[in-house]
Every structure is written in structure tokens, then in C-alpha cells.
Backbone as a chain_set.jsonl record, in Angstrom:
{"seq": "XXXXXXXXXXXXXXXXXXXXXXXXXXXXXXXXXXXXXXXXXXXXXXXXXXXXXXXXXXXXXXXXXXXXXXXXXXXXXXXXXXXXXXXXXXXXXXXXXXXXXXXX", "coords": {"N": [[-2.523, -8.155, -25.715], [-2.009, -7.468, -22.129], [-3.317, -8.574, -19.562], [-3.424, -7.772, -15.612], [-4.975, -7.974, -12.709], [-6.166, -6.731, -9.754], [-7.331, -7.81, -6.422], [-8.512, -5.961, -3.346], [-9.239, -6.64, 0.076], [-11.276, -6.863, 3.188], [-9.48, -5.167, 6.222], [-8.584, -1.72, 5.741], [-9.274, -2.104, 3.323], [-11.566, -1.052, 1.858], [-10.985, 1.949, 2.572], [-8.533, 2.216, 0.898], [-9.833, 2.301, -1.684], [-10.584, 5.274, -1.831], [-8.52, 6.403, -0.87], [-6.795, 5.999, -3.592], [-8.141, 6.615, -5.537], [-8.678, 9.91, -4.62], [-6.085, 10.773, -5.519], [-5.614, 10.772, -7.845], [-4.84, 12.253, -10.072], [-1.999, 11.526, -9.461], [-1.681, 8.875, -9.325], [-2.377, 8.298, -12.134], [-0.031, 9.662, -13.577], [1.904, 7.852, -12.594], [1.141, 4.957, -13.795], [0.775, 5.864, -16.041], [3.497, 5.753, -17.087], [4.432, 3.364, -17.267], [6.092, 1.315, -19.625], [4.329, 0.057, -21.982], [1.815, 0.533, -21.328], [-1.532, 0.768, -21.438], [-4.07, 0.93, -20.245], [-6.194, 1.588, -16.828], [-8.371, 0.56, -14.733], [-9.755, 1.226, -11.396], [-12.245, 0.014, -9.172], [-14.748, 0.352, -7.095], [-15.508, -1.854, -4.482], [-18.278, -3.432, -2.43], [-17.076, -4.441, -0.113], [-14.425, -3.394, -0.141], [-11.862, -3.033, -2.615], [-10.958, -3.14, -6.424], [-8.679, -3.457, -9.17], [-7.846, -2.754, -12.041], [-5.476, -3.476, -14.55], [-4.026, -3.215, -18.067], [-1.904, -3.668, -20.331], [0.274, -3.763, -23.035], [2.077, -5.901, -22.861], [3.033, -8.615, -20.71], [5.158, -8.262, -19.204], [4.778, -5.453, -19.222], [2.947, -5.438, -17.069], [3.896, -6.906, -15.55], [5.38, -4.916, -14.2], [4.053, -2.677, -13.937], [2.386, -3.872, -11.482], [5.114, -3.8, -9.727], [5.072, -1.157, -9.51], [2.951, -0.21, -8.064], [2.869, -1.758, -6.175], [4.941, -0.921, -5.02], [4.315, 2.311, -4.265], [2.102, 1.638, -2.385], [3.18, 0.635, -0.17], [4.326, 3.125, 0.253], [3.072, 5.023, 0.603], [-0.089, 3.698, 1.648], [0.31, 2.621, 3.652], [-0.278, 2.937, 6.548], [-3.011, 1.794, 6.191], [-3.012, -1.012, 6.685], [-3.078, -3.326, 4.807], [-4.164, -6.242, 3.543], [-2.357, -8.677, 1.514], [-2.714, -7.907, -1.995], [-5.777, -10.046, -3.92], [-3.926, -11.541, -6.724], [-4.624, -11.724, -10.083], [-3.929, -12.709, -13.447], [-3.47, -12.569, -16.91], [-3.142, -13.526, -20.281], [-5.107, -11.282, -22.492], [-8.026, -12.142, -24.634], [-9.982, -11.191, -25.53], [-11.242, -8.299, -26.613], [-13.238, -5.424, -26.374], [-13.957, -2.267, -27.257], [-15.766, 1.048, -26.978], [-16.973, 2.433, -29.477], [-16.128, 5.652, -31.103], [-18.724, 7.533, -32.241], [-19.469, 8.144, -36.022], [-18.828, 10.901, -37.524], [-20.88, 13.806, -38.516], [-21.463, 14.387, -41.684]], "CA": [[-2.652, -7.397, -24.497], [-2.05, -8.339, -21.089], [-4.254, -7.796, -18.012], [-3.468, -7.96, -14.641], [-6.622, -7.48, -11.496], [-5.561, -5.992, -7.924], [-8.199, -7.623, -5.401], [-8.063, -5.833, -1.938], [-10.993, -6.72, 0.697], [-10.679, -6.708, 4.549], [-9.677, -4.225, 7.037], [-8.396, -1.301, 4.751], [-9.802, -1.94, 1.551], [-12.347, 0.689, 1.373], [-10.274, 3.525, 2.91], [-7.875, 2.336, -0.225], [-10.601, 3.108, -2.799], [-11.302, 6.365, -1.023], [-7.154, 7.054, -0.977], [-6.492, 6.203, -4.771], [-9.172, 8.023, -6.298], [-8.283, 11.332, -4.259], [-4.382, 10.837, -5.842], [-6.274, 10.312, -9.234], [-3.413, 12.236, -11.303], [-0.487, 10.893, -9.152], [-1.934, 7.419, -10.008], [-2.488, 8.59, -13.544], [1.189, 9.394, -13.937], [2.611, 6.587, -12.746], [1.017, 3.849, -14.392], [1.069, 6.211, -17.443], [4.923, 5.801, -17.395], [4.794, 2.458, -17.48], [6.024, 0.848, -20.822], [3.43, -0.509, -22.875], [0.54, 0.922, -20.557], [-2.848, 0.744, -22.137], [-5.826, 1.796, -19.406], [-6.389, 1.275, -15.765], [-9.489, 1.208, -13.747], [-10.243, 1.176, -10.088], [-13.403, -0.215, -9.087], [-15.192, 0.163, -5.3], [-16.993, -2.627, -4.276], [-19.079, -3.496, -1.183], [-16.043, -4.927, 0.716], [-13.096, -2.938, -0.758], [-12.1, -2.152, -4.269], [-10.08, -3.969, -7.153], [-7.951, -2.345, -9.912], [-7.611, -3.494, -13.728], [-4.322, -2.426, -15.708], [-4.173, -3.335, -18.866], [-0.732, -3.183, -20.82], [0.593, -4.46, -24.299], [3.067, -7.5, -22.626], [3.847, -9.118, -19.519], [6.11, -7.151, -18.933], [4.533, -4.235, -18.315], [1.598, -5.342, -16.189], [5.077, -7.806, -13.775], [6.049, -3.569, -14.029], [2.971, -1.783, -12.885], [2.239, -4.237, -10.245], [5.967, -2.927, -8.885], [4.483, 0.238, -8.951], [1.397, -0.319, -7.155], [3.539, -2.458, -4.582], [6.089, 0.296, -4.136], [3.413, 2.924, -3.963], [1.25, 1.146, -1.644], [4.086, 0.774, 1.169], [5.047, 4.335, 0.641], [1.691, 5.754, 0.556], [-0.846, 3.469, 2.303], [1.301, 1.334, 5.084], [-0.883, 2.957, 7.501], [-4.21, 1.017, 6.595], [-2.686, -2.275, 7.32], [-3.846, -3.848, 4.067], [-3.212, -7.851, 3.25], [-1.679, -8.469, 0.369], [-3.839, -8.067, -2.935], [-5.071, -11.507, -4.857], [-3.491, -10.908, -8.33], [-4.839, -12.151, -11.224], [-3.547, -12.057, -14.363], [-3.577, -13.594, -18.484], [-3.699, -12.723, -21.701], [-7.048, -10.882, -23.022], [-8.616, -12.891, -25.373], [-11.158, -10.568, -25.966], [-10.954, -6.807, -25.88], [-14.184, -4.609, -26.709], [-14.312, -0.972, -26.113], [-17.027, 1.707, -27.842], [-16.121, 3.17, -30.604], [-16.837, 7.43, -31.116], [-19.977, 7.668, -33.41], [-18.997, 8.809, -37.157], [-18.794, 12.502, -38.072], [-22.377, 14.368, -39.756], [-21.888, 15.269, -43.16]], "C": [[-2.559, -8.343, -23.307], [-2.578, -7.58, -19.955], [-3.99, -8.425, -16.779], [-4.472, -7.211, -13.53], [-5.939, -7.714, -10.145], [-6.921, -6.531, -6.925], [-7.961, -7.159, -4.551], [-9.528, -6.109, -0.921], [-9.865, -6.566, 1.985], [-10.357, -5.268, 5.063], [-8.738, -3.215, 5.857], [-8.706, -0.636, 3.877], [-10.568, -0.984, 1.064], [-11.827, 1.551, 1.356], [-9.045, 3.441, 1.313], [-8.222, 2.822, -1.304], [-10.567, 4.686, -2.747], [-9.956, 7.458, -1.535], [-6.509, 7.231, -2.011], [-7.214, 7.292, -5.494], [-9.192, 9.828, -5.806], [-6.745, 11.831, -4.527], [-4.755, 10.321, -6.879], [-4.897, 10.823, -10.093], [-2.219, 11.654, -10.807], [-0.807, 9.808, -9.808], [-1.614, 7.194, -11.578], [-0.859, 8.34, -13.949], [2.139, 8.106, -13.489], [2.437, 5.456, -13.189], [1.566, 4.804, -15.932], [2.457, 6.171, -17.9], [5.411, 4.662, -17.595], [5.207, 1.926, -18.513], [4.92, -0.193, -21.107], [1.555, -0.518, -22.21], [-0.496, 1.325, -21.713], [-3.672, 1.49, -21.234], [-5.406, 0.525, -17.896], [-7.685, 1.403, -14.95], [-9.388, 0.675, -12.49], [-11.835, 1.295, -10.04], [-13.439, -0.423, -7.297], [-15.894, -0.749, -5.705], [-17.299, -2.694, -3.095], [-18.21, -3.772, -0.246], [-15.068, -4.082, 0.652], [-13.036, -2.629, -2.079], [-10.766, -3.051, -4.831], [-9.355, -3.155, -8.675], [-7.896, -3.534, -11.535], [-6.552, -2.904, -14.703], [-4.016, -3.382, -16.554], [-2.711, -3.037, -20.086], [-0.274, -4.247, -21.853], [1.023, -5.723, -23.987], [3.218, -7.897, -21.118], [4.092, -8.711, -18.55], [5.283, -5.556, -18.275], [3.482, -4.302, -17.573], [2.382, -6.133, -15.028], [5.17, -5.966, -13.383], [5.078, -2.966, -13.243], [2.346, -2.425, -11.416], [3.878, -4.078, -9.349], [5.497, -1.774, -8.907], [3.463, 0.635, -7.652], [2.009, -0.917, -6.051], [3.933, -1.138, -3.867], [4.998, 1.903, -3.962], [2.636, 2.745, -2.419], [1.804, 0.955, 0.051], [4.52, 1.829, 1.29], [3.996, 5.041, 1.469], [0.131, 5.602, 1.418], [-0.926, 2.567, 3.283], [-0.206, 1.492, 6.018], [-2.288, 2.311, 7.255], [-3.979, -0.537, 6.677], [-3.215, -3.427, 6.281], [-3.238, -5.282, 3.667], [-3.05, -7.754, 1.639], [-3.237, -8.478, -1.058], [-3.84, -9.385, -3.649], [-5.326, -10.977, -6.287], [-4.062, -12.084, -9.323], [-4.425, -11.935, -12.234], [-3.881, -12.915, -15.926], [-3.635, -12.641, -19.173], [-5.093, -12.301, -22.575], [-7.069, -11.533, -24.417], [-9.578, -12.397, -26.28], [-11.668, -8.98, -25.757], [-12.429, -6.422, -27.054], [-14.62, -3.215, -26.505], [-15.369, 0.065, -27.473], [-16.316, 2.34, -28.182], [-17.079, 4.866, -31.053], [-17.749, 6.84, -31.945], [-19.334, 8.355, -34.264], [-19.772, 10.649, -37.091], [-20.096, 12.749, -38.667], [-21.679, 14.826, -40.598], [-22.795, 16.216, -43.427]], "O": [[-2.858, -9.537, -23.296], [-2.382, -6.435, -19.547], [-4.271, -9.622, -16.713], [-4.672, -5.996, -13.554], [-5.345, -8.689, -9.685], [-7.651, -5.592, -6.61], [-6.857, -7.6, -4.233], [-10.664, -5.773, -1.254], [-8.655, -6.353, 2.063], [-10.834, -4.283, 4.499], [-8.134, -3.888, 5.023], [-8.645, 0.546, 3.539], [-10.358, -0.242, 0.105], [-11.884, 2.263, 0.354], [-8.764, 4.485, 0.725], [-7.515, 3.562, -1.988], [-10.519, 5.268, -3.831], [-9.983, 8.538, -2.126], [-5.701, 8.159, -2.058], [-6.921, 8.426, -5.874], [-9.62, 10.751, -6.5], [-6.222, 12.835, -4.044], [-4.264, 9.208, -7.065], [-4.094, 10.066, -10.638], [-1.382, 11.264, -11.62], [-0.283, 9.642, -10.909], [-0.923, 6.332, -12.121], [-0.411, 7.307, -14.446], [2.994, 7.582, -14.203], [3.4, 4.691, -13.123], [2.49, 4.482, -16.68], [2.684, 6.528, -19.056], [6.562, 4.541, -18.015], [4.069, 1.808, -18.967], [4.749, -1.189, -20.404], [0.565, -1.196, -22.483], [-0.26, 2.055, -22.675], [-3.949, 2.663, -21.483], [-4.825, -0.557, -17.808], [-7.956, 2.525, -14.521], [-8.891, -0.449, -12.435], [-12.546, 2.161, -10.55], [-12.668, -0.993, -6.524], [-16.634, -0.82, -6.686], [-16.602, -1.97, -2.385], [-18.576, -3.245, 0.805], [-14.657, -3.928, 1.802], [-13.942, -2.058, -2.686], [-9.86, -3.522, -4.143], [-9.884, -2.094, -9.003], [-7.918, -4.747, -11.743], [-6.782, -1.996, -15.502], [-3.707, -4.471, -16.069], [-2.75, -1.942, -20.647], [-0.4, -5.448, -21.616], [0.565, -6.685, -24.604], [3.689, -6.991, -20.43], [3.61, -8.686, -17.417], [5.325, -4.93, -17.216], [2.938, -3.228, -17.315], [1.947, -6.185, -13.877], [5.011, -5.711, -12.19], [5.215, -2.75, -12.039], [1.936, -1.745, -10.476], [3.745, -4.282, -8.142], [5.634, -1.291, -7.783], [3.376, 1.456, -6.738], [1.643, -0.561, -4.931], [3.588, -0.548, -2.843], [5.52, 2.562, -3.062], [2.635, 3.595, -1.528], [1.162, 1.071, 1.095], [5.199, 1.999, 2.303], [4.044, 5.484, 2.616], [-0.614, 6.516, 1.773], [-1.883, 1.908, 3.69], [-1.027, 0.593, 6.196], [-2.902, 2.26, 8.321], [-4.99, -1.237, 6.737], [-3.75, -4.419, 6.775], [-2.031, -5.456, 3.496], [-3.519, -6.953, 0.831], [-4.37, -8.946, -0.947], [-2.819, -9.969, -4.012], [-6.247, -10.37, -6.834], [-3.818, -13.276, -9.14], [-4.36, -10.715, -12.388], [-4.593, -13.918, -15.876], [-3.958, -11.461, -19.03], [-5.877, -13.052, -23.156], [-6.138, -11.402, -25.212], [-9.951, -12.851, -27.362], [-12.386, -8.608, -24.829], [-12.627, -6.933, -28.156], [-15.518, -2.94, -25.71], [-15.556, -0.297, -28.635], [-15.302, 2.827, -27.682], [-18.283, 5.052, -31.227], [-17.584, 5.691, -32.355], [-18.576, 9.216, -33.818], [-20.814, 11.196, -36.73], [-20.499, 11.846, -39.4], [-21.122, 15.879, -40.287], [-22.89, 16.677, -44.565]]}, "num_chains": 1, "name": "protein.A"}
């Protein structure tokens, strides 16, 4: 798996949290179209808000950050936001909760 992290802070950044999460299924579908898309979250924090997408290769997390670019100039020019700092690597270590087994 490969993970790439969207920081945004500064003037903006909040109203961005505010603007994704109210375009929750647009968002949805377009990462979901990405090839080899796994999971995405958006997280608010005290400054602004940071994003986590999550995708089988490379490749599709160089891909969804064109999305999120080309999105972001269509969609949220008007809050004047500086560029996001990108992080990225290969997960090393993936853990997610697993359903509880079935009653017999």
C-alpha cells in the first residue's frame, strides 16, 4: 500500500474542511475512481484540516493527488489556500478492526 497526507493550515484551511465534508459524495466519487483506491480520510484540526488517501501503488496516490489538485482550483480557488505539504511512503504497517465473528 501506498499513502499519501494533504496538510493545509493558514488562511483557508478551515473553510476547506467545512467545504469537503459538505461535497462528501462528490469527494467520495472521485477518489473512488481512482485506480487502486483503498480509503480516504479528512481530518479537521485546530488550524485547518489534512487528508489521508490510501491506494495499492504509487501510482494511484501521484493520481489522486491530480485529483485533489484539479478539484481544488475548480472548486475552492476562492479561499486562497497555499499549497498543501504532501507527504507520502509506503505503509509499513496497516491495522484496521476487524467485524466481530457471527453467534452460533
Amino acid at each position: 500500500m501506498h499513502v499519501v497526507t494533504r496538510t493545509y493550515t493558514g488562511k483557508g484551511a478551515s473553510e476547506l474542511g467545512v467545504l469537503l465534508s459538505s461535497r462528501k459524495a462528490e469527494i467520495e466519487k472521485l477518489m473512488g475512481a481512482v485506480s487502486g483506491f483503498v480509503s480516504y480520510e479528512l481530518v479537521q484540526t485546530a488550524d485547518g484540516c489534512f487528508s489521508i488517501t490510501v491506494c495499492k501503488d504509487k501510482d494511484g496516490t501521484d493520481r489522486s493527488m491530480d485529483v485533489a489538485r484539479d478539484w481544488l482550483k475548480t472548486n475552492a480557488g476562492q479561499l486562497g489556500l497555499a499549497k498543501p505539504v504532501v507527504s507520502e511512503g509506503k505503509a509499513i504497517i496497516s491495522i484496521s478492526a476487524k467485524a466481530p465473528a457471527a453467534a452460533h
